[in-house]
C-alpha angles and dihedrals in degrees: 000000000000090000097036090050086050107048100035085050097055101034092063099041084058090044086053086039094055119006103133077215113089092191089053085045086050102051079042087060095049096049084045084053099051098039086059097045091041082055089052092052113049125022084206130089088001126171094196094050083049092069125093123231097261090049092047084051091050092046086049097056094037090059095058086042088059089052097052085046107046116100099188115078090213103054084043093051083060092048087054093055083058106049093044088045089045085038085063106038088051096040096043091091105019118033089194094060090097121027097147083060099065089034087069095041098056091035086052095060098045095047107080098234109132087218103042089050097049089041089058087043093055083046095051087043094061091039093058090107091049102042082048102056103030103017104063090119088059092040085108097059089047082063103053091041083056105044096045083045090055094050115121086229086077131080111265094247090067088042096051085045092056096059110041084054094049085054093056088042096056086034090065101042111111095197129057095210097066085051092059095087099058085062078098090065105048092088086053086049084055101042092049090049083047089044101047090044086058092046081059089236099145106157088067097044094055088057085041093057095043097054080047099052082043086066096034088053095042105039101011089161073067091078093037100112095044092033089123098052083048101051082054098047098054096048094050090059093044096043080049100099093187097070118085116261094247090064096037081047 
């Protein structure tokens, strides 16, 4: 089970690394996908728990790798899901099992490539549960990573990103109090769901919305402090009979 873990492991994040193919890197990306969340539910006949230290480290590094690499924004949106799922199961118990992980992370969002950027941002996204229990002493340079994220200087994929991280993120926080200081963000939150209806890119405002009416219907003291701008907001979109009825609904 050990070899076979190892080498069936590697082979297919290379081949998700490096097959000129994009349908063979996206199944790659599945299967790399599975195999991470099939680790995080069973303890049990797990490929992840069969391999040793130095070929976890190998998978680890292959896997950013694959995300530097990927062209296509879809195949690297998978890879994402597995590195942030990996990234959990690793880092539960030792925050130290993966550096080089956040250092992408952080290095990502301050680089000024559109992918990179947007690639940090799906990571952080899954990783919301886990920045919310075991990461309060970082909360402010989550902040700062939002709210720059959020900024209408950046492309509208970041921005979307963005959003739809800092959700989960809120979603995930017990305590209101350590809400209280992403009340800030809230009017960037408003502007990137405007902006990207005036860019007529509906498709992502619609999965925008719906990670905002998550928070609004979850922590709605949460909009408290903004709740007239996004009254407004929302009526203007739903008055807006332009729009398709999805994203007015």
């Amino acid at each position: 089970l050990f070899f076979n873990a190892s080498m069936l492991t590697l082979r297919c994040c290379s081949l998700a690394a490096a097959a000129a193919c994009c349908q063979v890197r996206s199944l790659c990306a599945v299967l790399l996908r599975k195999t991470v969340m099939q680790g995080l539910q069973s303890q049990e006949n797990s490929l992840i728990k069969a391999l040793s230290p130095p070929v976890l480290d190998a998978f680890k590094k292959e896997l950013l790798e694959c995300i530097k690499q990927e062209p296509q924004r879809n195949i690297r949106k998978k890879v994402c899901d597995a590195v942030g799922q990996l990234g959990i199961k690793v880092m539960s118990d030792n925050m130290q099992a993966w550096p080089e992980l956040f250092e992408f992370m952080f290095s990502a969002t301050k680089s000024g490539n559109v992918n990179m950027h947007e690639a940090a941002l799906s990571i952080f996204n899954a990783f919301s549960e886990f920045m919310a229990e075991k990461m309060q002493s970082h909360h402010q340079t989550l902040f700062e990573v939002f709210k720059m994220s959020l900024m209408q200087d950046q492309a509208m994929v970041v921005r979307i990103a963005a959003l739809k991280a800092l959700a989960s993120f809120l979603l995930a926080l017990q305590e209101s109090s350590s809400r209280t200081a992403f009340q800030d963000l809230v009017p960037l939150m408003l502007m990137t769901i405007s902006d990207a209806l005036a860019a007529n890119d509906e498709g992502e405002v619609r999965s925008a919305l719906e990670v905002f009416v998550e928070v609004a219907e979850s922590q709605p003291k949460f909009l408290k402090r903004n709740v007239v701008d996004c009254v407004n907001g929302m009526i203007q979109i739903a008055g807006n009979t332009d729009l398709e009825d999805a994203t007015r609904h």
